[in-house]
DSSP file (Angstrom, degrees, kcal/mol; ACC not computed):
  #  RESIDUE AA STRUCTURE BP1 BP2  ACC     N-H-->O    O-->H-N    N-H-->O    O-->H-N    TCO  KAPPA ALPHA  PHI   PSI    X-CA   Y-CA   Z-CA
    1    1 A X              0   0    0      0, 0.0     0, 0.0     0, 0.0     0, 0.0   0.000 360.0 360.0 360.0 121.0  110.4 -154.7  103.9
    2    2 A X     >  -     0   0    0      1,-0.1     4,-2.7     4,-0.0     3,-0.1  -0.206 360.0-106.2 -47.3 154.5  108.1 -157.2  106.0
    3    3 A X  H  > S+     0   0    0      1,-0.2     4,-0.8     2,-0.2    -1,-0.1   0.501 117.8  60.6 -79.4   2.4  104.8 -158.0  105.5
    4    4 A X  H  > S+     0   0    0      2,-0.2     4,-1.3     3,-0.1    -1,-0.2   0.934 108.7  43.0 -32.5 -73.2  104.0 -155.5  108.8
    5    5 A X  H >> S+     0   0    0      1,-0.3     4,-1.3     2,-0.2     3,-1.1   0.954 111.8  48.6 -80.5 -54.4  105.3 -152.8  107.3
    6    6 A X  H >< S+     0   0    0     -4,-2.7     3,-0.9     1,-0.2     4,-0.5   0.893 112.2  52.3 -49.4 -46.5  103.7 -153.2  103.6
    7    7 A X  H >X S+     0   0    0     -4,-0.8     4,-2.5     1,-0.3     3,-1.1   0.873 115.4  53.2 -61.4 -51.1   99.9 -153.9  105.5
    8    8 A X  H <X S+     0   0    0     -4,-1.3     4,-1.3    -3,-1.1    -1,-0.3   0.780 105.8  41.8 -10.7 -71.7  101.0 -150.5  107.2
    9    9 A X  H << S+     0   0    0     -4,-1.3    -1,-0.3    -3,-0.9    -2,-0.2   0.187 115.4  48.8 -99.5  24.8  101.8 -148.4  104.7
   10   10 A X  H <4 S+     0   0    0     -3,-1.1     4,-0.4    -4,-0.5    -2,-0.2   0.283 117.4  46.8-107.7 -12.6   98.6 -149.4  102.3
   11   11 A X  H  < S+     0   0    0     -4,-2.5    -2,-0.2    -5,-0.3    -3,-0.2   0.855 112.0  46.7 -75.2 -20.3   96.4 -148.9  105.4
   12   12 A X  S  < S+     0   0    0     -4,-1.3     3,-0.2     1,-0.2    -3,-0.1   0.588 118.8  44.4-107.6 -27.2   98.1 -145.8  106.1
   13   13 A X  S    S+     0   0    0      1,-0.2    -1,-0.2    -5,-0.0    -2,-0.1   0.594 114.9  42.9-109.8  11.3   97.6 -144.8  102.1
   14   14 A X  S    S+     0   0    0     -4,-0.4     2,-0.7     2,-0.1    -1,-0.2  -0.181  81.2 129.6-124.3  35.7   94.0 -145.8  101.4
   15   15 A X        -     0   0    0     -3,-0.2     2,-0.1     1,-0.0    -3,-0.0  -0.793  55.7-131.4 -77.5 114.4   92.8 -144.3  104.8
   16   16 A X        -     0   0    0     -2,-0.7     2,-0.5     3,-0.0    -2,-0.1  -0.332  10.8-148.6 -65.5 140.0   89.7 -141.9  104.0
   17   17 A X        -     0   0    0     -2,-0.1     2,-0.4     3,-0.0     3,-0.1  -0.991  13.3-125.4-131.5 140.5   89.4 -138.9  105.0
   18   18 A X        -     0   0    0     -2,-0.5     3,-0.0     1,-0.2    -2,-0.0  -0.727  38.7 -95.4 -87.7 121.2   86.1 -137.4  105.7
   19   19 A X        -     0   0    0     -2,-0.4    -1,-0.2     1,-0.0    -3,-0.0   0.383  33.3-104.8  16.6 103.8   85.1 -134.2  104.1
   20   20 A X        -     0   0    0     -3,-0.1     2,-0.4     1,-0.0    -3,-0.0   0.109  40.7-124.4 -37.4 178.2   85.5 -131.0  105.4
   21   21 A X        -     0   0    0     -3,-0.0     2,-0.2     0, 0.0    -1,-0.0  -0.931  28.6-110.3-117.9 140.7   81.9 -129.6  106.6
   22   22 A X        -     0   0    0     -2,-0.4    -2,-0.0     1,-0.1     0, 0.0  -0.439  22.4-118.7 -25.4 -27.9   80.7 -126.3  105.3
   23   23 A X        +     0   0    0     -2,-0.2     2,-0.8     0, 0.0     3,-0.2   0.087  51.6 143.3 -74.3  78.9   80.4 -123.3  107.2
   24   24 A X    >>  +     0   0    0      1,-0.1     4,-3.6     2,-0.1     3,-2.0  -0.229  11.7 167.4-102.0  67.3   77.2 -122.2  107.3
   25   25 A X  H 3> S+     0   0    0     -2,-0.8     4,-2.2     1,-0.2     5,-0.3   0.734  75.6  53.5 -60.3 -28.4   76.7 -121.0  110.4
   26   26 A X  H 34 S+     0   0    0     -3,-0.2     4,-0.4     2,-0.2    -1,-0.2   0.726 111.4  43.8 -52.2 -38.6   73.3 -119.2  109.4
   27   27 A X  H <>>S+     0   0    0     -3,-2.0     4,-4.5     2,-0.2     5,-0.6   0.747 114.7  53.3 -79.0 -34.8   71.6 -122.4  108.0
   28   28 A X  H >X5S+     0   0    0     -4,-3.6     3,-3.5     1,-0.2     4,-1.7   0.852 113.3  41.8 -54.8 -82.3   73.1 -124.3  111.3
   29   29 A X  H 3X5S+     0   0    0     -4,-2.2     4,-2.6     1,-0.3     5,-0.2   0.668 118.0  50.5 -10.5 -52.7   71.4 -121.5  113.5
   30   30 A X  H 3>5S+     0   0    0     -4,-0.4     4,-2.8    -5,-0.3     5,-0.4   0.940 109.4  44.9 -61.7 -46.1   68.2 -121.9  111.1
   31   31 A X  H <X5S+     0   0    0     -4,-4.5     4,-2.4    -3,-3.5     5,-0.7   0.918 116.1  54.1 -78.5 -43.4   67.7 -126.0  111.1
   32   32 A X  H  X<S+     0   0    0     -4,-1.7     4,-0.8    -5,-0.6    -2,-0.2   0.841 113.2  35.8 -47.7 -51.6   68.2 -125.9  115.1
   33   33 A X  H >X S+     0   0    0     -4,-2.6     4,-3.0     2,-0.2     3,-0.7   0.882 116.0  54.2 -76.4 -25.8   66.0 -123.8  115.8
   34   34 A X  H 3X S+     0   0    0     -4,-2.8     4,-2.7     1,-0.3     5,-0.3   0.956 110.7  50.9 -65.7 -47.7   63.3 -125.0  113.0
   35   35 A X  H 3< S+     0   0    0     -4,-2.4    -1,-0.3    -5,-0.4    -2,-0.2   0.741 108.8  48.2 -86.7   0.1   63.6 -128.5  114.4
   36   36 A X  H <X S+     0   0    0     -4,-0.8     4,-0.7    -3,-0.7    -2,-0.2   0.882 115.1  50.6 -73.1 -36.3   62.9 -127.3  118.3
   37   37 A X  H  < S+     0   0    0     -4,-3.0     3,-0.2     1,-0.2    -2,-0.2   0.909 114.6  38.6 -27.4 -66.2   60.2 -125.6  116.6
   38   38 A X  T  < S+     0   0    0     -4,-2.7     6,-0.3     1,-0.2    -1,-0.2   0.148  96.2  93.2 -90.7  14.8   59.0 -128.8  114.8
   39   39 A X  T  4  +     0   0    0     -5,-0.3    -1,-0.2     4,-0.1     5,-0.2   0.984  64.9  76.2 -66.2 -77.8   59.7 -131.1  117.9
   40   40 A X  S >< S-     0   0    0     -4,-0.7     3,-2.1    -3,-0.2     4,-0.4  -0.162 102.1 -72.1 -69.6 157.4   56.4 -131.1  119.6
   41   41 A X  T 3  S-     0   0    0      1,-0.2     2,-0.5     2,-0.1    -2,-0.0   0.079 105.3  -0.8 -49.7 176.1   53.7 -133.4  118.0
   42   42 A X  T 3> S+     0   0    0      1,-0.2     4,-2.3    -4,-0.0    -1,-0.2   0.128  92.1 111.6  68.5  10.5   51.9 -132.5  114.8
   43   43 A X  H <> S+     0   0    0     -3,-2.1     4,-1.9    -2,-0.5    -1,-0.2   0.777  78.2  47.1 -86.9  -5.7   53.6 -129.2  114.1
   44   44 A X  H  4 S+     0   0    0     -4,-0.4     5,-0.4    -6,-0.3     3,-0.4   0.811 116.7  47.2 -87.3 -55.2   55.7 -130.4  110.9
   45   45 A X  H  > S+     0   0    0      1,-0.2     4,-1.0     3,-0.2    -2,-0.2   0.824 109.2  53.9 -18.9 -51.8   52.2 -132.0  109.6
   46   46 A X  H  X S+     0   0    0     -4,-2.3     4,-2.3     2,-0.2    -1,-0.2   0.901 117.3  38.9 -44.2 -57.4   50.7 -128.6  110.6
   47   47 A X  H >X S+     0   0    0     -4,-1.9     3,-2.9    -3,-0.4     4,-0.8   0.900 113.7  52.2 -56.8 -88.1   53.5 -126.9  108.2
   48   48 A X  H 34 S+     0   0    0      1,-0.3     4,-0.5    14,-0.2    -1,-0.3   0.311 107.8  45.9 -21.3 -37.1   53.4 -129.1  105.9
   49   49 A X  H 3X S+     0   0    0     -4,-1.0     4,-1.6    -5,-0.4    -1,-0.3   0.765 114.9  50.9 -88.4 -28.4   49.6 -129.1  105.1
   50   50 A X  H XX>S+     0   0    0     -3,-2.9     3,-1.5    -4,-2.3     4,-0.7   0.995 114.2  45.3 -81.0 -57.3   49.6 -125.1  105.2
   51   51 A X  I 3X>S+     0   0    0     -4,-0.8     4,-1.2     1,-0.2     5,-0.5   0.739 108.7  55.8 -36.1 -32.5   52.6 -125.3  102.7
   52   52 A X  I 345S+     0   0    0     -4,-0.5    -1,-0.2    -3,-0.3    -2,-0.2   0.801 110.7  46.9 -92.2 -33.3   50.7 -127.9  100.6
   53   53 A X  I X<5S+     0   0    0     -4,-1.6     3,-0.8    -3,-1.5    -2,-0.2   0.959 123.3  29.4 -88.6 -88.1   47.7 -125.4  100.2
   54   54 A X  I 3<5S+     0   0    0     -4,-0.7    -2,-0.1     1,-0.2    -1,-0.1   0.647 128.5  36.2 -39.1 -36.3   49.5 -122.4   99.3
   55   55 A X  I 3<<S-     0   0    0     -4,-1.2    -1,-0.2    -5,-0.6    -3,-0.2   0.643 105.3-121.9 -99.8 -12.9   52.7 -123.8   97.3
   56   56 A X    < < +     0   0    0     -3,-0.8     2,-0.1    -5,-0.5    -1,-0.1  -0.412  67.1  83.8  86.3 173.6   50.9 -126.9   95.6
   57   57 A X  S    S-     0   0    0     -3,-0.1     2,-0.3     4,-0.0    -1,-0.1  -0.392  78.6 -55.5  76.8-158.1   51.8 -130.3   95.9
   58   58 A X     >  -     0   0    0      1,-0.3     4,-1.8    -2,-0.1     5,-0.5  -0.675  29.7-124.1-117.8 159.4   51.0 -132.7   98.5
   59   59 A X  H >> S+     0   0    0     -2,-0.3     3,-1.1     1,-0.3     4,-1.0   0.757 115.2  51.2 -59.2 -78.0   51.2 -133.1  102.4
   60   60 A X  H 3> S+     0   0    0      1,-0.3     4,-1.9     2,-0.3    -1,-0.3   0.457 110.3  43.5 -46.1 -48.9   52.8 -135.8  102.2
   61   61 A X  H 3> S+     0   0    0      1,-0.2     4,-3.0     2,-0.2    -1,-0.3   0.987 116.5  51.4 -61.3 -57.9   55.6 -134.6   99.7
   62   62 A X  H <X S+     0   0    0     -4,-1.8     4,-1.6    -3,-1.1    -2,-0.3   0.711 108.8  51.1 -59.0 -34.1   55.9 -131.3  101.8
   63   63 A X  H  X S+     0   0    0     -4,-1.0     4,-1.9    -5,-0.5    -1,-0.3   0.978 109.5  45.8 -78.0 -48.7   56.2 -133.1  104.8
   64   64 A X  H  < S+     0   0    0     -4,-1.9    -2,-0.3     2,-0.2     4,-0.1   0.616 110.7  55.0 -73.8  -2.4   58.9 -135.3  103.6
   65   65 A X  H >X S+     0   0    0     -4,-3.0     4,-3.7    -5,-0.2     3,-1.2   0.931 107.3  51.5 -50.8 -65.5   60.7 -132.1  102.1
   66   66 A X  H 3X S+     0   0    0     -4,-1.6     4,-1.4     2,-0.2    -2,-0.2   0.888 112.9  44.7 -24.6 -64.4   60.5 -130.7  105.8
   67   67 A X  H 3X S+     0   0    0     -4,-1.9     4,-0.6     1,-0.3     6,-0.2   0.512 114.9  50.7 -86.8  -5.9   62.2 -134.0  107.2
   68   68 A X  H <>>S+     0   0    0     -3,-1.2     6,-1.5    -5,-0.2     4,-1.3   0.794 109.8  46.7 -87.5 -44.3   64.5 -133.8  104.4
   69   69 A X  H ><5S+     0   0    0     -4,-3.7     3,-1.2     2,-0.2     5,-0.4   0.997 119.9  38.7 -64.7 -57.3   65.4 -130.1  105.2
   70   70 A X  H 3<5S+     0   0    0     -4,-1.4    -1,-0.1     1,-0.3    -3,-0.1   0.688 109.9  60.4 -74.9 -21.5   65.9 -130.8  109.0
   71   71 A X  H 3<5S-     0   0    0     -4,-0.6    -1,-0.3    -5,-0.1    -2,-0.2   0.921 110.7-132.9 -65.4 -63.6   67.7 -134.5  107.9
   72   72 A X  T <<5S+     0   0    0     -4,-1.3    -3,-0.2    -3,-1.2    -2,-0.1   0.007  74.8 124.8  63.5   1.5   70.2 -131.6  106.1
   73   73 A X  S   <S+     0   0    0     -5,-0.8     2,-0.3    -6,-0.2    -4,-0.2   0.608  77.7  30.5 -70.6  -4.8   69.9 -134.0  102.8
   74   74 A X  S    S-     0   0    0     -6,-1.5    -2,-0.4    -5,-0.4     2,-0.4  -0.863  72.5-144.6-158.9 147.7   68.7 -130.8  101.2
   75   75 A X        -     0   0    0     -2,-0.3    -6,-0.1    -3,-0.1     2,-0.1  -0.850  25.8-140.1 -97.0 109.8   69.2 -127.2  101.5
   76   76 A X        -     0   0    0     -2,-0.4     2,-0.2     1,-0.1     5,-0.1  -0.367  21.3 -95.7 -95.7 179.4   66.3 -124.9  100.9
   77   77 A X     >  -     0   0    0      1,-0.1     4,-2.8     4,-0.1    -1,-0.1  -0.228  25.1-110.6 -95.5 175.3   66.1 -122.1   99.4
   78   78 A X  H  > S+     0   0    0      1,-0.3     4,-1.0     2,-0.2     3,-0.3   0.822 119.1  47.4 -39.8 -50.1   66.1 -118.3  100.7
   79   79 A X  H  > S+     0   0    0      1,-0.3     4,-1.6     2,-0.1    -1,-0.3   0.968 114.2  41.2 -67.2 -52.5   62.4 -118.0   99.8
   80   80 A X  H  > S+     0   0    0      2,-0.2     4,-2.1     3,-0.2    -1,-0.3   0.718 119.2  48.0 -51.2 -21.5   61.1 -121.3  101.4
   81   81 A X  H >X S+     0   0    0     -4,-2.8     3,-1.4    -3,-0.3     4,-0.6   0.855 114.3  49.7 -72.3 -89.2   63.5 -120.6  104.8
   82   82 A X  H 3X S+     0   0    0     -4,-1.0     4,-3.0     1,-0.3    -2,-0.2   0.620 115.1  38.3 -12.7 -64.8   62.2 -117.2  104.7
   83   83 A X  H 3X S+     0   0    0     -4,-1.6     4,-1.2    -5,-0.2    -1,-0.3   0.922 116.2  55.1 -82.0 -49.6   58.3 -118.5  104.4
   84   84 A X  H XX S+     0   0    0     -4,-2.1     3,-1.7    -3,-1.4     4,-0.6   0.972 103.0  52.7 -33.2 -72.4   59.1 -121.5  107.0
   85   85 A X  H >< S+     0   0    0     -4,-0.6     3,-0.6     1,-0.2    -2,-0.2   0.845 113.8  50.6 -17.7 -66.3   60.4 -119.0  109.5
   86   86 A X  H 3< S+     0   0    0     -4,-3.0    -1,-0.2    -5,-0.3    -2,-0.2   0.629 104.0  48.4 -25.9 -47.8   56.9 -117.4  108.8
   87   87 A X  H << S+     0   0    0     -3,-1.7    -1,-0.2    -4,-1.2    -2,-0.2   0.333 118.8  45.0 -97.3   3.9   54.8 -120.0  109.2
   88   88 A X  S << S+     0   0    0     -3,-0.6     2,-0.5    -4,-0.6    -2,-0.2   0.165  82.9 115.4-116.7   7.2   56.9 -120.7  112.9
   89   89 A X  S    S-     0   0    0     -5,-0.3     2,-0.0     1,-0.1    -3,-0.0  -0.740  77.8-116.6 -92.9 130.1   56.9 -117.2  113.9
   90   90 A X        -     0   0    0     -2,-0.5     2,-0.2     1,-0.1    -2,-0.1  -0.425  31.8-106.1 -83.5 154.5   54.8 -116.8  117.1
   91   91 A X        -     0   0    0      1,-0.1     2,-1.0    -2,-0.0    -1,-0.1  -0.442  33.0-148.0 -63.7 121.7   51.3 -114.3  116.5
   92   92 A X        -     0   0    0     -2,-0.2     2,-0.1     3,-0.0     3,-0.1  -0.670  23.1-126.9 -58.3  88.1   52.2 -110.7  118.5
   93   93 A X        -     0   0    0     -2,-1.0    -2,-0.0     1,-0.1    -1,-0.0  -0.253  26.5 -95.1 -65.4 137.7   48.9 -109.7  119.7
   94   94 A X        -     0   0    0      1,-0.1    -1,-0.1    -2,-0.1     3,-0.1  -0.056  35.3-117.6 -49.9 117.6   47.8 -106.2  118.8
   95   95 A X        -     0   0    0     -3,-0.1     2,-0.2     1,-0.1    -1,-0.1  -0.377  26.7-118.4 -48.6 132.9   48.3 -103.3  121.3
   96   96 A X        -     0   0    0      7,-0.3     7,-1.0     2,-0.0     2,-0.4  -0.567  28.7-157.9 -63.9 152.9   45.1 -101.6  122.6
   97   97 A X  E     -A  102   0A   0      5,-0.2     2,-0.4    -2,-0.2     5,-0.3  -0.984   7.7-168.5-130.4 138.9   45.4  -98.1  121.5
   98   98 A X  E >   -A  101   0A   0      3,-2.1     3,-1.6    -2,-0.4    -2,-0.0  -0.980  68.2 -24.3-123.2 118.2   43.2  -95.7  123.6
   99   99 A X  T 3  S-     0   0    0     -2,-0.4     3,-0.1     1,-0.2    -1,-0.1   0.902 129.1 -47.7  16.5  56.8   42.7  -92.0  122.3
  100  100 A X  T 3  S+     0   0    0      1,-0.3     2,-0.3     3,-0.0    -1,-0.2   0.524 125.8 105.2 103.6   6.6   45.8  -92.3  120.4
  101  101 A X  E <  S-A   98   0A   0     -3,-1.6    -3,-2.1     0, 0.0    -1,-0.3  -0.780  74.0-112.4-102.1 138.2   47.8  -93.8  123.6
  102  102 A X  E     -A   97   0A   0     -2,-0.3     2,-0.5    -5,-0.3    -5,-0.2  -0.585  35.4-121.2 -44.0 140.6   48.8  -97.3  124.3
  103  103 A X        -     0   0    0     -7,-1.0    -7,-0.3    -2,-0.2    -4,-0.0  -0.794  15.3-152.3-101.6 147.9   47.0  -98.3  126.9
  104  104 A X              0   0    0     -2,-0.5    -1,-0.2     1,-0.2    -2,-0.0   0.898 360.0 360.0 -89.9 -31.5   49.5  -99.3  129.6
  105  105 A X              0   0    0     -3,-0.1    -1,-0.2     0, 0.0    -2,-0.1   0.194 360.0 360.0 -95.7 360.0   46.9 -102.1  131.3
C-alpha cells in the first residue's frame, strides 16, 4: 500500500457521522410557531415576567429558559408547552348576546 491509499482509508474510517435528528414533528410545529410568536420586540420579556410571577423564579432565569427552549438546548415539558401556548394564545372577544340571540352586528 502507498502512503495515498493508507491517508485514505483512515480518513475514510474516522469520518463522523452526524446523528440522526429525532422526529418530533409536534415540538418542530410548536418551537416555529412559538418563536414567530416571540419575534416581535419585548414579547419573550412579556412571557417571561408573567411566567416569573406565577411559576416562581426570576425574569431573568425564565427568559433564558424561553431562549433555551426556542435555541432547542432543552425540551419542555407538556405542562409548560401547554401554559406557553396559553400565555401566546390571542384574547377571542365575547359575543354580544341579545335576548338569548347572537347579535349578528
Amino acid at each position: 500500500m502507498t502512503d495515498c491509499s493508507t491517508d485514505a482509508i483512515l480518513t475514510h474510517v474516522f469520518t463522523a457521522k452526524a446523528p440522526k435528528p429525532q422526529k418530533r414533528p409536534y415540538l418542530d410545529a410548536w418551537l416555529k410557531r412559538t418563536r414567530r410568536q416571540l419575534a416581535p420586540s419585548g414579547r419573550l420579556s412579556e412571557a417571561a415576567l408573567i411566567l416569573a410571577r406565577e411559576e416562581g423564579g426570576s425574569h431573568d432565569s425564565w427568559r433564558l429558559r424561553l431562549r433555551q427552549f426556542l435555541d432547542g438546548a432543552e425540551t419542555p415539558s407538556l405542562e409548560l408547552l401547554t401554559r406557553i401556548d396559553a400565555l401566546l394564545a390571542p384574547v377571542k372577544a365575547k359575543v354580544a348576546v341579545v335576548q338569548g340571540q347572537v347579535a349578528l352586528f
